[in-house]
LUMDRENTI-302257 format. One record per residue (C-alpha): residue number from 0; y negated, z negated, x. Coordinates in steps of 0.1 Angstrom, whole numbers, plus 5000, padded with zeros to 4 digits. Layout:
BEGIN
{NUM,{Y,Z,X}}
...
END
This chain:
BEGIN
{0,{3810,8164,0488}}
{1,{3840,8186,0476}}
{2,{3843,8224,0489}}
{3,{3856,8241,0459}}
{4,{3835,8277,0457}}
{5,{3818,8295,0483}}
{6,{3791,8321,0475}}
{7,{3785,8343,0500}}
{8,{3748,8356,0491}}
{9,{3739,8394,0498}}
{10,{3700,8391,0483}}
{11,{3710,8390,0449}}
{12,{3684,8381,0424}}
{13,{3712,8366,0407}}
{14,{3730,8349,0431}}
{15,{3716,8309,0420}}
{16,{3733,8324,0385}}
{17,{3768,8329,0397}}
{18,{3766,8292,0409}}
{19,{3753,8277,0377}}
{20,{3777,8298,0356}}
{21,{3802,8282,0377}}
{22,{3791,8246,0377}}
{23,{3788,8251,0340}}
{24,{3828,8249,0346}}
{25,{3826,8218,0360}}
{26,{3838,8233,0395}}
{27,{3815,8225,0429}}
{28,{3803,8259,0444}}
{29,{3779,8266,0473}}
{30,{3758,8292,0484}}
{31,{3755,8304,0521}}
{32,{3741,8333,0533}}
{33,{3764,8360,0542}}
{34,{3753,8365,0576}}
{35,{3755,8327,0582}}
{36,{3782,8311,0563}}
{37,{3796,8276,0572}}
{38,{3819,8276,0603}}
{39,{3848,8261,0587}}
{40,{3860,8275,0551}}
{41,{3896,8263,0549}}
{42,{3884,8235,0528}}
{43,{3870,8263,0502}}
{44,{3899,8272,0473}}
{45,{3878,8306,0458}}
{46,{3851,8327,0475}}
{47,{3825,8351,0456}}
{48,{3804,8376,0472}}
{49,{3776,8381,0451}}
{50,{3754,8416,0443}}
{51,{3728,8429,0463}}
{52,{3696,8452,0463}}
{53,{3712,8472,0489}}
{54,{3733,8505,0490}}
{55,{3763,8503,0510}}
{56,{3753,8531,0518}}
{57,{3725,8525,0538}}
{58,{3727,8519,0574}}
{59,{3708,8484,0571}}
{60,{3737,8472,0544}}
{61,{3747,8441,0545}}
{62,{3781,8442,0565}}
{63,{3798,8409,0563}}
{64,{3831,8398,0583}}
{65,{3859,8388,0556}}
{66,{3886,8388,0581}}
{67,{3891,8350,0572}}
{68,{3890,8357,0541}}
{69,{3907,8389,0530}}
{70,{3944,8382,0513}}
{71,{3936,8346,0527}}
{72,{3919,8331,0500}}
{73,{3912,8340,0461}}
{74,{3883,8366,0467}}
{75,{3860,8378,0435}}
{76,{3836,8399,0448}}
{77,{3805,8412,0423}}
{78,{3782,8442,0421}}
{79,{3778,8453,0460}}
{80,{3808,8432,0471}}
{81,{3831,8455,0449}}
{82,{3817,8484,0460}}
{83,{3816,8469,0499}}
{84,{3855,8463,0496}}
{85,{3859,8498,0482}}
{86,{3836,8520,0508}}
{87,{3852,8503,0539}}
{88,{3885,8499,0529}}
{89,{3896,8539,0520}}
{90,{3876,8546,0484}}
{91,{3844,8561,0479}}
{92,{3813,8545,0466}}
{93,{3784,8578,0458}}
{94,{3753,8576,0439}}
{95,{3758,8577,0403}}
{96,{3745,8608,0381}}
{97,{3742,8583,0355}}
{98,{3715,8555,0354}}
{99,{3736,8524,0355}}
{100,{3713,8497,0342}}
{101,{3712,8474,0313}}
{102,{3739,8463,0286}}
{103,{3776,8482,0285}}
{104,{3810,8477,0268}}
{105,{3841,8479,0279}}
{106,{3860,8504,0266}}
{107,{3896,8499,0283}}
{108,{3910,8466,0295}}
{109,{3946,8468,0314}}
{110,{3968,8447,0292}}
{111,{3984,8419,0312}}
{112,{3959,8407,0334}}
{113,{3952,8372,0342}}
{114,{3914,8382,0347}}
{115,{3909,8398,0316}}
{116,{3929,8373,0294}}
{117,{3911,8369,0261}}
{118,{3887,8396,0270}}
{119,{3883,8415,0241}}
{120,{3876,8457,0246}}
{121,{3841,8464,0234}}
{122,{3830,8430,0251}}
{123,{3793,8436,0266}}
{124,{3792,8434,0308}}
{125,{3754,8437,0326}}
{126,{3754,8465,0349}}
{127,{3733,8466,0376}}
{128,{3734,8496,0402}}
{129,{3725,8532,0413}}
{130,{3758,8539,0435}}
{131,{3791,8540,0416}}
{132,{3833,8535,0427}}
{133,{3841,8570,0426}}
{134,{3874,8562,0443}}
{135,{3893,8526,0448}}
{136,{3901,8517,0479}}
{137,{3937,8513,0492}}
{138,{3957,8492,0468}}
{139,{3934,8490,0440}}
{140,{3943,8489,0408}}
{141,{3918,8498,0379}}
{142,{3918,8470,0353}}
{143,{3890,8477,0329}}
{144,{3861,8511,0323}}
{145,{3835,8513,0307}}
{146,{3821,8547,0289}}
{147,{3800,8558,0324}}
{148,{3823,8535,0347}}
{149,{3853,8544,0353}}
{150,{3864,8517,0382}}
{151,{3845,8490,0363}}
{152,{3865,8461,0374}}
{153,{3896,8462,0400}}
{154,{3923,8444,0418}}
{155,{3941,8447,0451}}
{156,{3976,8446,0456}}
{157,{3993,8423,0478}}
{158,{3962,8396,0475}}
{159,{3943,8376,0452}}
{160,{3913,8403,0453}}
{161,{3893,8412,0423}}
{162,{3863,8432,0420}}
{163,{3840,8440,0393}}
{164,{3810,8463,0393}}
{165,{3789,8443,0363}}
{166,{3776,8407,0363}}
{167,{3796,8381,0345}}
{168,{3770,8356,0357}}
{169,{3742,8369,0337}}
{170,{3740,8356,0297}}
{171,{3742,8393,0286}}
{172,{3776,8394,0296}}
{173,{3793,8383,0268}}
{174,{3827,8369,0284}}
{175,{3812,8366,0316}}
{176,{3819,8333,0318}}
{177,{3853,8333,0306}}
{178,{3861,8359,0335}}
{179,{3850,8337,0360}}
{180,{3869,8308,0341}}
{181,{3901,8331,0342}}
{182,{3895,8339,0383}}
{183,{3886,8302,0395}}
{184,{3910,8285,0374}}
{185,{3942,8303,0363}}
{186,{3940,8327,0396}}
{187,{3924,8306,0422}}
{188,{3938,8271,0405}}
{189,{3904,8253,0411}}
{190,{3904,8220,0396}}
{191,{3874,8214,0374}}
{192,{3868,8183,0382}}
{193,{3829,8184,0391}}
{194,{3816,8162,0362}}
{195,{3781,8139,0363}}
{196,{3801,8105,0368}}
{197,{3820,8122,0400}}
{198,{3794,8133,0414}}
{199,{3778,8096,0409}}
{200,{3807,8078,0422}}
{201,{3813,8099,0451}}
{202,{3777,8103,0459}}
{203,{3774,8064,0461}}
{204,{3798,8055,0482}}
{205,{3785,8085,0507}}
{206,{3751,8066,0506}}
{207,{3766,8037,0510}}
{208,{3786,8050,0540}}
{209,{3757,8073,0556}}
{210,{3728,8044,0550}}
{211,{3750,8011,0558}}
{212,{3724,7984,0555}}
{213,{3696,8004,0573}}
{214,{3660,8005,0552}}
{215,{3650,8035,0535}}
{216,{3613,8042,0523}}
{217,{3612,8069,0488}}
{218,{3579,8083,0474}}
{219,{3580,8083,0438}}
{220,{3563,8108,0420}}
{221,{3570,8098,0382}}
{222,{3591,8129,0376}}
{223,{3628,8133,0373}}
{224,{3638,8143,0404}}
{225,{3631,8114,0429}}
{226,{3636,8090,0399}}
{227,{3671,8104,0396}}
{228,{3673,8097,0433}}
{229,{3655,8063,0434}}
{230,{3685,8052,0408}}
{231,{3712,8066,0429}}
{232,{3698,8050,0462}}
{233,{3694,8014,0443}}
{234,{3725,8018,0434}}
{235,{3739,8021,0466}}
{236,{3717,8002,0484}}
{237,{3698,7981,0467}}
{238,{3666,7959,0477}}
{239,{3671,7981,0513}}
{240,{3653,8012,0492}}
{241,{3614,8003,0492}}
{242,{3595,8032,0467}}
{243,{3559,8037,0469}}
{244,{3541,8054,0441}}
{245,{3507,8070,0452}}
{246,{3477,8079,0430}}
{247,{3464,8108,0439}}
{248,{3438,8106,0414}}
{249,{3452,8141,0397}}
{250,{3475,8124,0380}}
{251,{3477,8126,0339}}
{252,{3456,8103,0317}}
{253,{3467,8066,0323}}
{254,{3499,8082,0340}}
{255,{3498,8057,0374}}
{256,{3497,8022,0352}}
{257,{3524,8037,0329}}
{258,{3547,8052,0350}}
{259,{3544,8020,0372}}
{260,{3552,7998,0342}}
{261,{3581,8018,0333}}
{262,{3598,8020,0374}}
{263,{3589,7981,0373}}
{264,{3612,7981,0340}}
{265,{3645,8001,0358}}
{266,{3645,7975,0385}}
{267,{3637,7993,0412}}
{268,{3611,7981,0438}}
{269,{3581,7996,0440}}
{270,{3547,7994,0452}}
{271,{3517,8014,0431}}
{272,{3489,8026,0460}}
{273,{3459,8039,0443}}
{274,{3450,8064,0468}}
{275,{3424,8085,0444}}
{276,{3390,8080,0458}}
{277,{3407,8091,0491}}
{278,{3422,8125,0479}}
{279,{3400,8132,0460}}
{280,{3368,8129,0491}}
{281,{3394,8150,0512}}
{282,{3393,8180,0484}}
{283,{3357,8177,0479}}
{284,{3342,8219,0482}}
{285,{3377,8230,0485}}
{286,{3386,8260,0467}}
{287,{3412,8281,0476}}
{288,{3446,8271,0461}}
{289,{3468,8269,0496}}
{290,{3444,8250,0513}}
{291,{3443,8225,0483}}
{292,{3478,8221,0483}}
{293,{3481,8217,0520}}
{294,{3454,8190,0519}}
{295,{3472,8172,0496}}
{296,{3501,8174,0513}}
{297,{3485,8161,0544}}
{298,{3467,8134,0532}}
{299,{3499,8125,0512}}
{300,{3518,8116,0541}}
{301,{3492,8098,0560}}
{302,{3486,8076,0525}}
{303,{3528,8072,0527}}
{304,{3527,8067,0568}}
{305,{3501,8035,0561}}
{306,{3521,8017,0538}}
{307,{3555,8027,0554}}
{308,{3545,8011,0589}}
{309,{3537,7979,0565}}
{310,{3574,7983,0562}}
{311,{3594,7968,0591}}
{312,{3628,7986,0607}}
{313,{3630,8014,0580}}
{314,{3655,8044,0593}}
{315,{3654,8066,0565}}
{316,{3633,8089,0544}}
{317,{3644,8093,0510}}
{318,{3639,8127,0495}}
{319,{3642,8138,0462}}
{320,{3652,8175,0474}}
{321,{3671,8196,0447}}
{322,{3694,8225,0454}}
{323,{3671,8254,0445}}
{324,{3649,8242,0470}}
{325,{3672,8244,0495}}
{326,{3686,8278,0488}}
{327,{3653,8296,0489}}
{328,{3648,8277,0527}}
{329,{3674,8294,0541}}
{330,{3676,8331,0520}}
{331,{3697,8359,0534}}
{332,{3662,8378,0543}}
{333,{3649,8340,0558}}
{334,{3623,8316,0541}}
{335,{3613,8334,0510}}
{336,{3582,8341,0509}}
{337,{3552,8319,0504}}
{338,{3543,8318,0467}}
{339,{3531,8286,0471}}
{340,{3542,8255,0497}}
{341,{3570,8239,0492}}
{342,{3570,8198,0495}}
{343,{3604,8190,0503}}
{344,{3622,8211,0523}}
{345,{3609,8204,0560}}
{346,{3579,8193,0553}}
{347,{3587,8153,0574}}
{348,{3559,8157,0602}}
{349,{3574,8150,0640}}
{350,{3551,8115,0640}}
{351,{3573,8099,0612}}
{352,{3603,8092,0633}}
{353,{3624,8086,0597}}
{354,{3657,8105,0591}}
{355,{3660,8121,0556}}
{356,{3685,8114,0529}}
{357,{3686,8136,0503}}
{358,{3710,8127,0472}}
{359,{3705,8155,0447}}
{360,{3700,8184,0475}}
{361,{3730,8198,0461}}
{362,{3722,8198,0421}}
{363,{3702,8221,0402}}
{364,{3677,8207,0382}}
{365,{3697,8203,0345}}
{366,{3726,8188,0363}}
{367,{3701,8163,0376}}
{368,{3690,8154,0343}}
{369,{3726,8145,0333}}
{370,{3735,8126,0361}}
{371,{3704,8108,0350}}
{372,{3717,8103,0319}}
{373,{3751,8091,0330}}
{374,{3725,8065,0349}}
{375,{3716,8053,0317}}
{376,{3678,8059,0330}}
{377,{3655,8061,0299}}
{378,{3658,8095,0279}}
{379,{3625,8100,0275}}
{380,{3617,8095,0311}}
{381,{3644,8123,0317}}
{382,{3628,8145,0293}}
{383,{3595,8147,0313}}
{384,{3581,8181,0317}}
{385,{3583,8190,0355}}
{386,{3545,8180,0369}}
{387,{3538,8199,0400}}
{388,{3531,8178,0431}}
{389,{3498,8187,0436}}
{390,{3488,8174,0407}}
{391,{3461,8183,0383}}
{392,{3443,8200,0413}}
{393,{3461,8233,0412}}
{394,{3454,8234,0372}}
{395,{3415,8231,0383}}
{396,{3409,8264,0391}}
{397,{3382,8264,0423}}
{398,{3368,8229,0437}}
{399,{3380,8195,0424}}
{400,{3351,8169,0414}}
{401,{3356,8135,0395}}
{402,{3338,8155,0364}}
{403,{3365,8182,0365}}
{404,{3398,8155,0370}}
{405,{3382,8136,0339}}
{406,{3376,8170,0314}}
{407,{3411,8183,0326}}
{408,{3431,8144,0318}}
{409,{3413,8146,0289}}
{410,{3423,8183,0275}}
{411,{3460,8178,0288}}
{412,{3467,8143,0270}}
{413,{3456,8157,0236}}
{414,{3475,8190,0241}}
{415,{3511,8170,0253}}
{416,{3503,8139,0230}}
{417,{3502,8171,0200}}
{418,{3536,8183,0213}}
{419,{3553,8151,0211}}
{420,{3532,8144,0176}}
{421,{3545,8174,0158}}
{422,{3583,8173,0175}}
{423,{3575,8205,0199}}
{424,{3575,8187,0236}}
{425,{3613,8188,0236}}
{426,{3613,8227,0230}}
{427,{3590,8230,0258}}
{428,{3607,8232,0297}}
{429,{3564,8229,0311}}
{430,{3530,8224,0294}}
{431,{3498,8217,0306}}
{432,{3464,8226,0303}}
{433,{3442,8244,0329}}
{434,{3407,8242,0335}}
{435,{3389,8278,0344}}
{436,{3362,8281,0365}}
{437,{3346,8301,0334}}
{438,{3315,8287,0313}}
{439,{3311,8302,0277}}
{440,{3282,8305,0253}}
{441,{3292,8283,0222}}
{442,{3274,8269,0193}}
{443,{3276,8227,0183}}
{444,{3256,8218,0151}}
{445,{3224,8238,0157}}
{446,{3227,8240,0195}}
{447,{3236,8266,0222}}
{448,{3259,8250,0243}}
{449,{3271,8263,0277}}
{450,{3306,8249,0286}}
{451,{3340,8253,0301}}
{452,{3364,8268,0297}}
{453,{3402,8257,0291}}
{454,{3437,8275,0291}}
{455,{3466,8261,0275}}
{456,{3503,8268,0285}}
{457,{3539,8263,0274}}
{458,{3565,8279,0289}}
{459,{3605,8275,0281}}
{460,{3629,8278,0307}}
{461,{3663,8264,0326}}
{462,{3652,8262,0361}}
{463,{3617,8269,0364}}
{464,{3629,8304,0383}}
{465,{3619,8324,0356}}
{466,{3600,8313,0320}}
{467,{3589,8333,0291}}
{468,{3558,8319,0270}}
{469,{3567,8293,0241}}
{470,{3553,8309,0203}}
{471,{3539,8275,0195}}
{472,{3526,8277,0156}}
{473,{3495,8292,0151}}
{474,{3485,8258,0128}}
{475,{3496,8237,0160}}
{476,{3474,8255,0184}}
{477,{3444,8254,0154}}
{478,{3444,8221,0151}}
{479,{3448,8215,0191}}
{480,{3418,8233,0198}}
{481,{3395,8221,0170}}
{482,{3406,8186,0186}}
{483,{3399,8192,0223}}
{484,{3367,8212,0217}}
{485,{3359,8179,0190}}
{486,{3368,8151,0216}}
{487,{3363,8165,0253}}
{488,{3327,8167,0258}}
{489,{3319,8200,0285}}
{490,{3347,8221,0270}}
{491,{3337,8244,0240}}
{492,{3365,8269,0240}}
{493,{3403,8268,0245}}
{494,{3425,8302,0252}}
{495,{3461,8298,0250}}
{496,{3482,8318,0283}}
{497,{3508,8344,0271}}
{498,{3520,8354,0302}}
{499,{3557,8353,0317}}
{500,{3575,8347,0348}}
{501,{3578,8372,0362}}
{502,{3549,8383,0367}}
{503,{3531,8355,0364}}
{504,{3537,8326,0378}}
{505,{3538,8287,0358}}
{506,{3512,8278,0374}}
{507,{3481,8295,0379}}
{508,{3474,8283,0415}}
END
């Protein structure tokens, strides 16, 4: 793969931004911690050092070793790393008297500048800090304020060193990405050449190289990632990729036979295993979320171990592992947190003696979709709604039965068949429906009934990182509910979730 861009990362919540306003150029960036970056960067043309939660002031700061980089390479350092290069290098960074938060506007640009070109003053920036560049350091040369900000974005003489105290990565910044445009290209002279039928073509033939005629072995799930990754491997490889297709039994409504049908269709070869009965025994009283998951997991990869030891002399384990995944594996404060398991980053037990090739490890998850496209794999197929792996047993709030699997594939087929029906799936990033451990007192014909209860939820978003709530019609959501409560016997009242992520979460296990 090409080394364009790297991003150092301080602990930036926007950090995966910078890197998708730049890919939006077409230009290849990575992200590496900045207190592990990769041992060899001549290859890099550009490197960004993203913001950070921390004060340089603090005696925990982030202090990161730039001597390799430093009037060495085109440097654009953000937020923390403007205010790094000033504090260290003879300026003064103090807490500000003002709260810098939220939308500003520039209010004087240095005519002349290569970074600023076609940057209009009054253009809004994103600030993001409580410290403030009371003084440049040695060399610097102010290039635009704002009201509050005096030092707002600098330069260094005698290198190709720019510094900027907003965010040009974040969509309030109205010429953000222009700026970063005018660094990478103009400045730094990065060719913008990353494009979905590059990356397909050089992709390929690294397969091609890597895998030679060895066997590898690919769980499909019916989503877009490891179908992206099935269609690059086939196309490398050819009848040496074997996909399996398990059946969990939390699958949607009719989802095993039709998703089959349609990988059967792409020419890929693939064997359906209808695993349900034996998931679903192994989740039998289990109730906290976690533990579901990790079952699943387990019994996942011993249902995938069976029918890959039916296979004879396969090396490789093909993953359909995207980039965000692998970003939040190795954060600059370690593995983030456990929200909830992840599935693909090291999750190959020591008894499958497979190494793992992962194609898209280094896309985010819309540039998958349009290498998919460039594919020519079925648009409708692309435009899937992510499906979590677990399946419908994390959208079954408390213990899983037969009873529970059938209401819930039930509710969510009317609910995504009504999106697709009245044009609404394709403004939706996720829906599903989510079955509460919650019976309510309801009244059918002349009786009391005594049923569950179901939660709908449609969210829009880019990445799945953060997603607000989608304002689906009132008249939709009417004529979904009368339906469901109508059609799915044990469910007498629907609730529709209004939350966002942040704070909530997509799913609600």
């Amino acid at each position: 793969m090409q080394h364009n861009v790297l991003i150092l990362d301080f602990g930036s919540q926007y950090t995966q931004l910078i890197a998708r306003r730049v890919r939006e150029l077409n230009i290849f960036c990575e992200i590496f911690p900045y207190n592990n970056p990769p041992a060899d960067i001549s290859s890099y043309k550009a490197v960004i050092l993203s913001g950070s939660p921390f004060s340089v002031r603090a005696e925990d700061a982030p202090h990161p070793d730039l001597s390799e980089i430093r009037g060495k390479k085109p440097l654009l350092a953000v937020c923390y790393g403007a205010q790094y290069l000033a504090h260290f290098n003879g300026g003064e960074v103090a807490p500000s008297n003002i709260r810098e938060y939220g939308r500003a506007n520039l209010s004087y640009i240095k005519e002349g500048e290569p970074f600023l070109e076609g940057v209009s003053e009054n253009s809004q920036v994103w600030m993001s800090h409580s410290d403030t560049i009371k003084k440049l350091p040695e060399g610097g040369v102010v290039l635009a304020s704002t009201k509050d900000v005096a030092n707002a974005a600098y330069r260094i003489e005698g290198e190709t060193t720019y510094a900027i105290q907003y965010h040009p990565e974040v969509y309030h910044s109205t010429d953000g990405t222009k700026m970063l445009e005018n660094f990478l290209v103009k400045i730094a002279g990065v060719e913008q050449s990353f494009t979905p039928n590059s990356f397909v073509e050089e992709i390929v033939a690294e397969l091609k190289t890597k895998i030679g005629n060895d066997k590898v072995v690919l769980g499909l799930s019916g989503g877009v990632d490891s179908t992206v990754a099935a269609v690059l491997l086939n196309k490398a490889i050819g009848d040496n990729l074997y996909c399996i297709f398990v059946n969990n039994g939390l699958l949607r409504k009719d989802e095993f036979a039709n998703v089959l049908d349609q990988y059967k269709g792409m020419g890929l070869n693939v064997k359906g295993v209808d695993a349900s009965e034996r998931f679903l025994s192994q989740l039998a009283g289990i109730e906290d979320p976690e533990t579901k998951r990790k079952t699943i997991g387990r019994v996942f990869i011993e249902v995938f171990d069976d029918e890959a030891h039916l296979l004879t002399d396969v090396k490789w384990l093909g993953q359909g592992t995207i980039y965000p995944d692998v970003i939040e594996s190795v954060s600059v404060k370690g593995p983030s947190a456990t929200i909830k398991s992840h599935h693909n980053v090291g999750g190959l037990p020591d008894f499958m003696k497979l190494q793992v090739v992962e194609p898209l490890r280094m896309l985010f998850k819309d540039e998958v979709r349009r290498v998919g496209r460039t594919l020519g794999i079925d648009p409708e197929l692309l435009g899937r709604h992510p499906f979590p792996g677990p399946g419908l047993s994390i959208r079954i709030l408390g213990d899983i039965t037969p009873e529970k699997v059938r209401i819930l594939q039930e509710v969510d087929y009317i609910f995504i068949q009504g999106l697709k029906n009245h044009g609404l799936y394709d403004k939706v990033w996720q829906a599903g429906a989510i079955l509460l451990p919650v019976n309510s007192v309801g009244v059918m014909g002349d009786e009391r009934t005594y049923e569950k209860v179901v939660a709908l939820r449609a969210v829009e978003s880019t990445d799945g990182m953060t997603a607000d709530w989608v304002h689906l019609p009132y008249e939709f959501l009417m004529s979904i509910s009368n339906e469901i409560i109508n059609k799915v016997k044990g469910v007498n009242r629907v609730v529709y979730d209004i939350s966002s992520k942040p704070p909530a979460t997509i799913e609600w296990e």
